[in-house]
Every structure is written in structure tokens, then in C-alpha cells.
C-alpha positions, 0 to 999 in steps of 0.5 A, a space after each residue: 547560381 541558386 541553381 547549381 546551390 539547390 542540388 548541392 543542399 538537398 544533399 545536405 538534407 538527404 545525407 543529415 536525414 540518413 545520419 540522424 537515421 543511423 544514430 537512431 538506430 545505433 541508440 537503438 542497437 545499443 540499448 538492446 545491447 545494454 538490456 541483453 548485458 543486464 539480463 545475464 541469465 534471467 528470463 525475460 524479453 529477447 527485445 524490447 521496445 526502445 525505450 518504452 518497453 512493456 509500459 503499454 502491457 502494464 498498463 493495459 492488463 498489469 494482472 497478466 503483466 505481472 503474473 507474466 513476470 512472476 511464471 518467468 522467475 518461477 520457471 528459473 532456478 534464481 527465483 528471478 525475471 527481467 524486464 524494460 520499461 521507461 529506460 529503466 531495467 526491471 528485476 523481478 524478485 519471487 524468492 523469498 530469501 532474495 527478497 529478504 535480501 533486497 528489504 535488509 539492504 536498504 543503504 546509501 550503497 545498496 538499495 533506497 525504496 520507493 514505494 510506487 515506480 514513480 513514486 519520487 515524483 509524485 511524494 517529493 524526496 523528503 519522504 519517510 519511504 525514502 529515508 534511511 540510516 540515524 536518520 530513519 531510525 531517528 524518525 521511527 524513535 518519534 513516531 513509535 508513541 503513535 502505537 502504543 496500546 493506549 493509542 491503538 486502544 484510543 484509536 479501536 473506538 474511533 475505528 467502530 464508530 465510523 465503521 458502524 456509522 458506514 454500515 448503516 449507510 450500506 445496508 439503507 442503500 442495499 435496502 432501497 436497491 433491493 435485489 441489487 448487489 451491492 459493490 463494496 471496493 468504492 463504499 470500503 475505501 470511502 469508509 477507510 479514508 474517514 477512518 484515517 482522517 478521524 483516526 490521524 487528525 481528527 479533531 482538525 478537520 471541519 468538514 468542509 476540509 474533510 470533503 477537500 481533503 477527499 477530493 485531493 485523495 481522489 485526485 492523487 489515487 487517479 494520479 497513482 495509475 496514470 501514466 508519470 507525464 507531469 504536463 498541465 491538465 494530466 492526472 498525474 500533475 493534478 496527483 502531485 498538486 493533491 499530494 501538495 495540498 493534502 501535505 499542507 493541510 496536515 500540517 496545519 493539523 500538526 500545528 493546532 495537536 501542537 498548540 492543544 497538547 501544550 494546553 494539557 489536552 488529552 491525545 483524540 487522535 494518532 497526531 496528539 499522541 505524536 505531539 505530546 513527546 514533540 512539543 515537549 522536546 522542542 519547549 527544552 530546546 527553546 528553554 536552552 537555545 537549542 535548534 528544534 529537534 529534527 523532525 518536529 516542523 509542521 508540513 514535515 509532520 504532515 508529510 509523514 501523516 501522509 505517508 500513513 495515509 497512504 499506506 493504510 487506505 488502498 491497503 485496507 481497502 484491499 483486504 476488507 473486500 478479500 475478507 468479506 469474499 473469503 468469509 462468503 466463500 467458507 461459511 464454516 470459517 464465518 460460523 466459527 467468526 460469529 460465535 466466537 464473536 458473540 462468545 464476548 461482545 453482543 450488539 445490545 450492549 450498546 458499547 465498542 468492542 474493548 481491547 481486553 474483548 478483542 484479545 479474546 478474538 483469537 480465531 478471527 485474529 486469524 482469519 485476518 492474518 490469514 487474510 492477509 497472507 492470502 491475499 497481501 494487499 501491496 503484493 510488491 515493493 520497489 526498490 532502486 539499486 544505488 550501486 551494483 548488488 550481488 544479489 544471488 551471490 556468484 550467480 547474478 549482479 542487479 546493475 545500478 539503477 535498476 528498479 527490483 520488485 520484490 513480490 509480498 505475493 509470491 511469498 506468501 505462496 512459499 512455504 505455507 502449506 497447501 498455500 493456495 488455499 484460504 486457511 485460518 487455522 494455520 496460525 490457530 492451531 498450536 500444531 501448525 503454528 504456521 506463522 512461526 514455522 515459515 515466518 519469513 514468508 509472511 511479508 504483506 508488512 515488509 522486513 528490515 528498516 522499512 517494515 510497517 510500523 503500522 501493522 498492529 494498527 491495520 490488523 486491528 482495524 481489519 479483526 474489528 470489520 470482520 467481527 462487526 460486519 459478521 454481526 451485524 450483517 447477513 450477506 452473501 457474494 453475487 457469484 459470477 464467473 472470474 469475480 475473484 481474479 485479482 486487479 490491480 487498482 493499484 493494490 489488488 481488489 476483486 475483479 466485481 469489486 466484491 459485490 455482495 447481497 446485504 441485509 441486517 441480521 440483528 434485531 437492531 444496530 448498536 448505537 454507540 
């Protein structure tokens, strides 16, 4: 009997192993089907990997991943390419026009943007990115204090005091490496993150969490190119732990501005000129029984603080490595930097650049500008569809749920003339006046609800580098073959991370 029963479930096993065989392969079938049916016209693979798609190419090389894109939307008459990877159907956007389309739409029946493609998973969904409607208007209303001129001026000193104080440590280093070059990439994003923190919260911060706090940052910039596997001991769960931690100790940081700015204090830091106007709204609304104002709890506060954090710190770091290599590459635009510099502000005086000084700055203004459109340091965007959008009207529909990039880069390279070229006096010139003649390819900061509000700040912080590391240091690039091609990290750096020979050229460093 057990016999005549063995055949009989081998058969079973046999027929459940070609069925199990065939399901596969009509998912399989079926997902290259629904991949073909949402490309439509676009350029882009004939087939792709199930369901990982061309997630190993982005990691592995993402420069060619997406230069790879970007040729194929180039080459379309849409502006636009296709892609797969992790179940999710990618559109790469290069047209301008298209992107502005994408960056105005950001509704509950459009688009949502998402920052980073995995961005949900590692911020949490209570998140400004992912805000829209009154209620991201509202947000923004709270958080437009933080950049008046009073606050940017505020800031501007904090900004040179730990620029200057980093200086000094790059030069003794280059010093005691004489003949070394020295990489700045790691150096520029140390002094970013203690520029925001001294900046954002300052006067919060001990320095043992300043020194928590960085590693958390680490943490979470490791976790931002790591593959989204949120399992125990994988960078990417120890990035949202990070993030987890971070959020909470700006909250407490929200908590102490609140209680100093009750007390009459005066605003040190981007939170106090934030809590001035919130302790004030939610003191009326104790006085009259009301609910707290929306937007006034502290972890939310410190959440939001993130978020700046995060836009301001690769970003900047970006382009101040683009900046010292562009400075390198065109010593007539760092002799003109230096003298309109020196034409306002000397070392000796022992004093921060003012406002009123750096106003008069104007061609370097343009050097960051320029900078910036050369070299945009977030060169994409990433946007959901909610719904079907008929994105090229009459020519092509993004399917719901997939993920759009809209390329900052590629528009910086439309339009402009001779755009591949680094060219300050594009926008100095009152003849090109090239900012207002192609204004809507100038992107790094975004259009629409979403548009940095942060990018008087950025640029500020970006003139007063490039000003004072002309100053006060002499330099010149290690020149090696590629150490300008882009990489992905995850904003774009050059390749040697700008590695430079460094010495001090004034007789002595201002000691404000």
C-alpha cells in the first residue's frame, strides 16, 4: 500500500513544481507586459529584470545609470526615458517645460514629492517633502521668519566663524602633509554639518551632542545610498534609527528656543527666530482655550529642522568643492573674485563680512550662481504620481505610481548659452542678463509649492566661502586624469574629491 501511495505523491510534488514554474513565469510575462504598456513611446529597456530591474546599474555605477537615462530622453523628441527597478516604473524627465510641469503639480490628484526614492521609509510621512495644500502653505507661512534679512544677516556671522575656524584646521593639516594634497569633499561636509548646527540650533547643543549628533548624520548619509532593506544590523535601519534620534534631539532643542524666547531672549539661531512668532500664537491660544496652533509641537518642529538639515548639508557640500575646482580651473574668474573682494573687506580688519559688504559682492554673487547652474548640486527630484498625469499632452500619460525624476541638471544645460561652459558673467553682464532670459531653466532650487525656502541662505552661505577661502588661501587643484567627472554621493562631488594644495596667503588669519 505505502507502495502504490509513493508514485502517486511524487507526482503531486512533480506537478505542484511545474505549476508553481508556470505562475512564475506568467508574473514574469505579465510584468514585462505591464513594463511595455507604461512605456508607450519612450525610450528605455526591451526587457527588464523582474522585479529588480536596473537597481544593481544604479548602484553599482549610478554616474553612467544615469547619464544612461538622460542620452535616451535626449535622443526622444518627448525629453523623456523609462526604466524599471524595485517593482516601481521609472520616467525620466530632461525637458524643462515638462519639469516645470511635474514641480507645479504637486496635489493630492497629481504628484507628492519624495525627496530621495526611498525617502518615505527613511524620514517617516510626517515630513514638510511630503506636504501639500493649506497645510504646506500654512507650514511655510511658520517658517518664513527664519529668513528675513535680520535672520540671514544673524546667521552670515555664525556662517564665517566656523568657516574661518575650519580653515585654520585645513591649512595646519596641509602644513603638517606638506607636499600632500589635500581632499576637501570630507573636510567641506564636517564644516557644513557644524555650520548648520550652530546655525539651526546652536546655543542647544553641548558638545557632546554636537558629537552624537554627528554620528547619527554619518549614520543616516551611509543609510541614504544603501540599499532600502530595513532588517536589524543593515545601514539602512541603522539610517532611520538616525533619523529617529536626530529628530528627537532637535526637539528638545525646540523646547529649550521656546522656553528662552518666552523670557525675552534674543533669537542666536535659525530656532529662536522660528519660536518667537510660535510661543507667541500658542500663549493666545492658552489665554483663550484654544487648541495649539497646528504646527507648534516640539518633535514636529525638530522633524521640520531636519529636513533643513538635510537639504542644506550634501547640497552645500556639493557646491563648495564645485566652487574651489571651478575657481582653480579659471584663474581670471578668482583674480577678479579676489579683488572685488579686497575692494570691500580686508582679513585685517578683524571683522565678519557685513551684509551691506556682501551686497557689494556682486560678481562673486555670480560666481555662486553660476556655480550652481553648473554644477546643481540635487541634480533630480523625485516625484510619485498619485493618479494618471497626462504629462506631454496627447503624447504621453505617466501611469499611476510611478516614480518621475525631473533632471535640475539637464536644465541647467538648456537654454543657457554655451551652457557647458563655467561662466560667471552670464548673469553679471547687463547685456546677457542670462538669469532672466532663461529663468526657467534655472532649477537647482526647484519651482512650485516646493521651491527651496532656503536658497537666500545657501547662496549666502556658498559667496561667503568663496570670498573668504580666496582670501585667505592660496590654492591650486592636483590635477589627475577624470578628477572632475561627477559621482553620485548621493548629491554630485568631483570624482578625487577636490583634492587641492593649500597654503595661507595672508600675512595673518582674521581672528573674529
Amino acid at each position: 500500500m505505502a507502495e502504490s501511495w509513493l508514485p502517486g505523491l511524487s507526482d503531486i510534488r512533480a506537478a505542484a513544481a511545474l505549476l508553481l514554474a508556470a505562475v512564475a513565469f506568467l508574473v514574469v510575462v505579465m510584468e514585462q507586459v505591464s513594463y511595455r504598456r507604461k512605456t508607450g513611446p519612450l525610450p528605455g529597456p526591451a526587457l527588464v529584470v523582474p522585479f529588480f530591474g536596473s537597481i544593481g546599474n544604479l548602484i553599482r555605477d549610478p554616474t553612467t545609470y544615469w547619464d544612461t537615462l538622460a542620452a535616451r530622453a535626449k535622443a526622444s523628441p518627448l525629453g523623456l526615458s523609462a526604466d524599471y527597478f524595485l517593482g516601481t516604473f521609472v520616467v525620466f524627465i530632461r525637458d524643462t517645460d515638462l519639469s516645470h510641469r511635474v514641480l507645479a503639480n504637486v496635489r493630492p490628484d497629481a504628484f507628492y514629492f519624495i525627496g530621495h526614492p526611498f525617502g518615505k521609509k527613511l524620514f517617516g510621512d510626517h515630513n514638510l517633502i511630503y506636504m501639500s495644500g493649506d497645510d504646506h502653505k500654512e507650514l511655510r507661512r511658520r517658517i518664513s521668519p527664519n529668513f528675513t534679512p535680520r535672520a540671514l544677516s544673524t546667521y552670515a556671522s555664525i556662517q564665517q566663524r566656523v568657516i574661518l575656524a575650519h580653515l585654520r584646521r585645513w591649512l595646519d593639516a596641509a602644513t603638517a602633509t606638506a607636499g600632500e594634497p589635500f581632499r576637501l569633499r570630507v573636510p567641506c561636509r564636517d564644516m557644513n554639518l557644524e555650520t548648520s548646527q550652530t546655525v539651526f540650533v546652536g546655543p542647544y547643543l553641548a558638545d557632546e551632542a554636537r558629537e552624537a549628533f554627528s554620528r547619527d548624520y554619518n549614520d543616516f548619509n551611509v543609510g541614504l545610498m544603501a540599499m532600502p532593506v530595513d532588517v536589524p544590523g543593515s545601514a539602512f535601519r541603522r539610517a532611520k534609527r538616525a533619523v529617529a534620534r536626530l529628530v528627537r534631539t532637535l526637539g528638545r532643542c525646540a523646547g529649550e528656543s521656546k522656553t528662552r524666547m518666552r523670557a525675552g531672549g534674543e533669537p542666536e539661531c535659525l530656532m529662536d527666530y522660528w519660536m518667537q512668532d510660535t510661543v507667541r500664537e500658542l500663549d493666545e491660544a492658552a489665554a483663550a482655550g484654544s487648541p495649539p496652533p497646528p504646527h507648534t509641537g516640539d518633535e514636529e518642529i525638530g522633524g521640520h529642522v531636519f529636513d533643513f538639515l538635510f537639504a542644506a548639508q550634501d547640497a552645500s557640500t556639493s557646491s563648495l568643492c564645485w566652487a574651489v575646482s571651478a575657481l582653480a580651473s579659471h584663474p581670471d574668474v578668482l583674480a577678479r573674485v579676489r579683488a572685488e573682494v579686497a575692494a570691500v573687506w580686508s582679513p585685517s580688519s578683524d571683522e565678519p563680512i557685513t551684509a551691506a559688504q556682501m551686497s557689494e559682492m556682486r560678481y562673486t554673487q555670480c560666481v555662486a550662481r553660476e556655480v550652481i547652474r553648473h554644477r546643481p548640486p540635487a541634480t533630480m527630484v523625485p516625484h510619485i504620481a498619485r493618479e494618471a498625469f497626462p504629462l506631454a499632452e496627447g503624447c504621453y500619460t505617466v501611469p499611476k505610481g510611478a516614480t518621475v525624476f525631473p533632471s535640475l541638471y539637464e536644465s541647467s544645460f538648456q537654454g543657457f548659452r554655451d551652457a557647458a561652459a563655467f561662466d560667471p558673467d552670464r548673469f553679471f553682464s547687463d547685456e546677457r542678463r542670462e538669469d532672466v532670459a532663461f529663468r526657467r531653466n534655472f532649477l537647482a532650487f526647484g519651482a512650485g509649492a516646493h521651491q527651496c525656502v532656503g536658497q537666500r541662505y545657501a547662496l549666502n552661505h556658498l559667496v561667503l566661502f568663496v570670498a573668504m577661502f580666496a582670501t585667505l588661501v592660496d590654492f591650486r587643484r592636483h590635477d589627475t586624469e577624470g578628477c572632475d567627472d561627477l559621482v553620485y554621493i548621493p548629491t554630485i562631488a568631483p570624482r578625487d574629491d577636490c583634492a587641492v594644495y593649500l597654503k595661507q596667503r595672508c600675512g595673518k588669519l582674521p581672528s573674529f
